[in-house]
N, C-alpha and C positions, 0 to 999 in steps of 0.2 A: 539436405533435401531427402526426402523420404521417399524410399527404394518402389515404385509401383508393385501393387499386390496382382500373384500373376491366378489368373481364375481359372480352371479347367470349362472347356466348350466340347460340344459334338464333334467339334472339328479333329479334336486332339483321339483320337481314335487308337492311334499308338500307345499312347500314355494310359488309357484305359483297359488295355489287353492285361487279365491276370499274370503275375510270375509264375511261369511254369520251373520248379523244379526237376534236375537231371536225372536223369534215370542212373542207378548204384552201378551199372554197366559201363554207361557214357565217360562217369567221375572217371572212373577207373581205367578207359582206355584215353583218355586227357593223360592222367598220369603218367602210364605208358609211356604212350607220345612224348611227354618232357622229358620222360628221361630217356629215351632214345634219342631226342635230339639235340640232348644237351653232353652227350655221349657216356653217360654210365652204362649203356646197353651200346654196347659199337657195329655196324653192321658188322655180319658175321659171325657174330656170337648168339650161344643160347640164353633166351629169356630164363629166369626161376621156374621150376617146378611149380604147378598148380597150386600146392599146398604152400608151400612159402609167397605166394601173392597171394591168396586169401590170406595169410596171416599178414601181411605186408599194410594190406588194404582196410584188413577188415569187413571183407566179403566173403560171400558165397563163393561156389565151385558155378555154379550156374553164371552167376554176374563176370565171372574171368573167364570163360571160355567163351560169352557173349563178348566181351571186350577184343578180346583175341582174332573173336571171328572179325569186328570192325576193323582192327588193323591188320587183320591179312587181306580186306578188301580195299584197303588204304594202299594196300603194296609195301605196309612197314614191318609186318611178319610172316612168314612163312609156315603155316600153321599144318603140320605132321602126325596122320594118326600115330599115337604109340610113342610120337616122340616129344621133345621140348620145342617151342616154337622158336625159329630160328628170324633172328633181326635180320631183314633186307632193306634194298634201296629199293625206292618207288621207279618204276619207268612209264616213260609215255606210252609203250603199251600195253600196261598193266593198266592206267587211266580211260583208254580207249575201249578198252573191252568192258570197263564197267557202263563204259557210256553206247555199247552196244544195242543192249534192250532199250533204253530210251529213244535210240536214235531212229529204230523200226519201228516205236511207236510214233513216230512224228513224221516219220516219211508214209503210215499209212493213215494218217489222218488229210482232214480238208488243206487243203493247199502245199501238205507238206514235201510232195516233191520238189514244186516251187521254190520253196524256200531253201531246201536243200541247193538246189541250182545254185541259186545269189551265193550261198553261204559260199561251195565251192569255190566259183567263178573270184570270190575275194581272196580267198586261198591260193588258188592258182596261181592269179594274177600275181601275189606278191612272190610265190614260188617263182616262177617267172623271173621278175626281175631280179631278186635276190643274187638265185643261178645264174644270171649276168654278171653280177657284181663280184660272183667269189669265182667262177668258171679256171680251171687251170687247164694249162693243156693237156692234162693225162685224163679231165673231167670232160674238156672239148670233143676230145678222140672217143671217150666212150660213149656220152651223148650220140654222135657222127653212125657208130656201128647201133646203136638204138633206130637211129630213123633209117637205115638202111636195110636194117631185120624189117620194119613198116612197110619199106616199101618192096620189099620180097614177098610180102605176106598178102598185096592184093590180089584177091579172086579168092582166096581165102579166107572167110568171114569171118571161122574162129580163129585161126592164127594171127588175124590182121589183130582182133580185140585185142587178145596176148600181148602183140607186140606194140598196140596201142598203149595198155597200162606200164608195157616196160618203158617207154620212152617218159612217160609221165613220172617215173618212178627214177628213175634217172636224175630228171631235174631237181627232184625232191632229195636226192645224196647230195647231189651237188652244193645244197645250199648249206651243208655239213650241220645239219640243225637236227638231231632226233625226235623230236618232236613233230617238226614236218610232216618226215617218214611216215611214223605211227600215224599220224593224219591220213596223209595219203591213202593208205592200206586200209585205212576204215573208209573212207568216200568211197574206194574200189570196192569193199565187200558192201555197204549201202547202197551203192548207186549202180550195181551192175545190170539191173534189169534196163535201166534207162538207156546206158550206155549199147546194150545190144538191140533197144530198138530203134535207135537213132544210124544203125550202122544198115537196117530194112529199106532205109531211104535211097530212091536214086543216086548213083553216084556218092554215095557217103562216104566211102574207101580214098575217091581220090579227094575228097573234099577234106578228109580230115586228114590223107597225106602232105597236101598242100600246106595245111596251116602247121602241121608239127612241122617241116621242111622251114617255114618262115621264121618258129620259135627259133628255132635250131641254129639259124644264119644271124639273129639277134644275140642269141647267146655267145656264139662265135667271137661275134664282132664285139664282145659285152659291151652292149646298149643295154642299158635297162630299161629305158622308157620304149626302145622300140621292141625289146623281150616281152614286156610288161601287154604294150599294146597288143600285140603278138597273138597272147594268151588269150586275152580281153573276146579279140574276134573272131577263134578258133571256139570259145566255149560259146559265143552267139550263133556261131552258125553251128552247135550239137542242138541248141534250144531248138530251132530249126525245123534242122532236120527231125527231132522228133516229133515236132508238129506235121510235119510234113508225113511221117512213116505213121501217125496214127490217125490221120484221115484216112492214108491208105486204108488201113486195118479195120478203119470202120465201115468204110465203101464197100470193101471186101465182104463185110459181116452180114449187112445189107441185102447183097446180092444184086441180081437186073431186075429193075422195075420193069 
């Protein structure tokens, strides 16, 4: 039986996109990359002098120090005026600050606090129950002095936030995950405007001591679904209140009629 002949259609849109050719930089920091991670280059050791990777490659001095520049924003080299670029390990907050700029273009765009929200709130939640699940007692006990700095800190708006993000930040060791972390501390440095205006709200301080108090006593107990839940109703009610603190704000703006 004779193989059907396959026709190219408008649909196939993909298939139609010219090959774009790599740029003599790209090649070159691919190569790199293999062979750092195939361990000829071992972290902690110096790459070759400039000269010996253009001879290496067969490039320019332009096309390897653009290469270089990619993997020192990869977090695979460490790139030194005057010196030889030095092989590192990637960290999650070496990831995170490249995802900095993008992140404030998307929180000042339409809807993107929003979405920041949700993004969070899925974040959390599973921080949340995680820290349920791994919680030791030496993790319990420090958690315990976090919501206790919290709640020392009401009538103090900034100290409260402070020790807001510390108890938050907390949960986030606890799940012994690096990556978390580095999350964390970027939602904190993104989301700080939001967070100070949800705390303008009536009674925000104990609203939001109440719900770290609840996280706190799930983690305790490691429940992770009622951690988890926890979490869930503590980030609904910051939605909230920031709805609630920016009516204020706009009433305010307004004036008396």
């Amino acid at each position: 039986m004779q193989a059907p002949e396959f026709r190219f259609s408008p649909h196939h849109e993909f298939a139609m996109r010219p090959i774009r050719r790599r740029k003599v930089s790209d090649e070159a920091a691919g190569r790199l990359e293999g062979l750092i991670a195939d361990g000829t280059f071992p972290q902690g050791t110096l790459l070759p002098p400039e000269r010996e990777l253009m001879k290496m490659f067969g490039v320019g001095r332009a096309s390897i120090r653009e290469a270089l520049y990619s993997l020192g924003r990869m977090g695979l080299v460490q790139v030194r005026t005057g010196e030889r670029p030095l092989v590192t390990r990637p960290t999650p907050e070496k990831l995170i600050t490249e995802l900095s700029g993008a992140a404030r273009h998307f929180l000042a765009g339409s809807g993107g606090l929003e979405h920041f929200q949700e993004a969070r709130a899925l974040f959390e939640v599973g921080v949340a129950r995680l820290a349920a699940l791994r919680a030791s007692s030496d993790d319990v006990d420090r958690l315990r002095h976090a919501l206790a700095a919290n709640s020392a800190a009401r009538g103090d708006r900034t100290r409260f936030e402070r020790t807001d993000v510390a108890f938050h930040y907390v949960l986030a060791l606890i799940t012994q995950n690096p990556i978390f972390v580095a999350v964390h501390d970027a939602l904190v440095e993104w989301l700080t405007s939001q967070r100070t205006i949800s705390l303008r709200a009536p009674r925000a301080e104990e609203t939001a001591f109440e719900s770290h108090r609840q996280i706190f006593e799930a983690v305790a107990a490691r429940d992770p679904d009622r951690a988890a839940a926890a979490m869930d109703e503590h980030l609904r009610s910051v939605v909230e209140l920031i709805k609630i603190a920016g009516e204020a704000d706009h009433a305010a703006a307004r004036g008396p009629r």
